[in-house]
C-alpha positions in Angstrom: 0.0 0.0 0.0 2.5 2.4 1.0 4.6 1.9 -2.3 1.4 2.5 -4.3 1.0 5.8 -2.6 4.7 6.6 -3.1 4.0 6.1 -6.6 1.4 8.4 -6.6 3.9 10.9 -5.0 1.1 10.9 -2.0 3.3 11.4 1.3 2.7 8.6 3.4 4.2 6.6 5.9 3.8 4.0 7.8 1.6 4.1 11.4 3.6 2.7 14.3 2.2 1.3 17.5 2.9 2.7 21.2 5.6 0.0 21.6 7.7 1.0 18.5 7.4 4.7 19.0 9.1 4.2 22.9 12.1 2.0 21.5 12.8 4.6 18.9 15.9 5.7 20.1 15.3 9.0 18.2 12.4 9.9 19.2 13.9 9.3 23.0 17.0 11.6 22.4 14.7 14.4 21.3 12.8 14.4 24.3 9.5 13.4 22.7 8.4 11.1 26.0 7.9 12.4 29.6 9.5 9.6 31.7 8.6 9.0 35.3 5.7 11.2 35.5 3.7 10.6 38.9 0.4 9.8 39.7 -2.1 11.7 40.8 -3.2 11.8 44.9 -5.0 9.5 45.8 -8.7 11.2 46.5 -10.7 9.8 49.0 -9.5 6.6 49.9 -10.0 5.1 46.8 -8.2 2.7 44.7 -5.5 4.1 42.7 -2.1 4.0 41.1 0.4 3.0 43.8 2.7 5.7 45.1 5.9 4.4 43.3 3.8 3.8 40.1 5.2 6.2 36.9 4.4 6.7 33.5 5.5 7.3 30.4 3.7 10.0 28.2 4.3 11.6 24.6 5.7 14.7 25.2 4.5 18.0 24.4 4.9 18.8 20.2 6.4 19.8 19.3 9.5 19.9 21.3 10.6 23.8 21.5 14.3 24.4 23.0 13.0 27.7 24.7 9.9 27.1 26.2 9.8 23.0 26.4 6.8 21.9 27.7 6.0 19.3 30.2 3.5 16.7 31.2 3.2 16.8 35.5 1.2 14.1 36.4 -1.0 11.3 34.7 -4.3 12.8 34.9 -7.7 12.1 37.1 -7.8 8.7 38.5 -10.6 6.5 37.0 -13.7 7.6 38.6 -12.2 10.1 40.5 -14.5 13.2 39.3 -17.7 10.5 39.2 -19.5 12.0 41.9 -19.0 15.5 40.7 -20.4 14.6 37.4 -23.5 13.1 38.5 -24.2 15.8 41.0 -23.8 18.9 39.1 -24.6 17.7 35.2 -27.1 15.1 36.2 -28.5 16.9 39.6 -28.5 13.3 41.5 -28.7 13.7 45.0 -27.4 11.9 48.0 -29.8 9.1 48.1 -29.1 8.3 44.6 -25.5 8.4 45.0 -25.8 6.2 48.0 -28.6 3.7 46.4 -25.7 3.6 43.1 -22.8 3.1 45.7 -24.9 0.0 47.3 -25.7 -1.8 44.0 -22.5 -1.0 43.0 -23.0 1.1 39.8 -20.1 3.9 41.4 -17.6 3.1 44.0 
């Protein structure tokens, strides 16, 4: 397929997965992943990443020399902004949340 583009004179290349684009050694000299990047807290007790757990992300693009940019933690933990949502888009109250939290819909 690609050739046949290339023929063509259509730019194309090929698309890699996750795995080849982190053992590009280019890509790592460049700085295009953000290595050990932590967690977020923990909110309210419940299940998360481990405190020792990092990540690696794709880095901001592109990559400037004068104003790099950085990625500082991993985002919300799953579920973490659940009962936010359901209160103040949905307008659930507290017996809901607590009738979804004992059959087990929300944790």
């Amino acid at each position: 397929m690609l050739e046949a583009l290339r023929a063509a004179r259509v730019p194309a290349g090929p698309v890699r997965s996750p795995g080849e684009l982190l053992a590009d050694e280019q890509l790592r000299a460049r700085g295009m992943f953000d290595v050990g990047v932590s967690p977020p807290p923990l909110a309210g007790g419940r299940p998360g990443y481990a405190a020792e757990e990092t990540f690696t992300l794709p880095a901001m693009a592109p990559v400037l020399s004068g104003t790099p940019g950085r990625t500082r933690w991993a985002g919300p933990q799953l579920g973490q902004h659940t009962e936010e949502i359901l209160r103040g888009e949905l307008g659930l109250g507290p017996q809901e949340l607590a009738r979804l939290r004992l059959d087990k819909v929300i944790a």
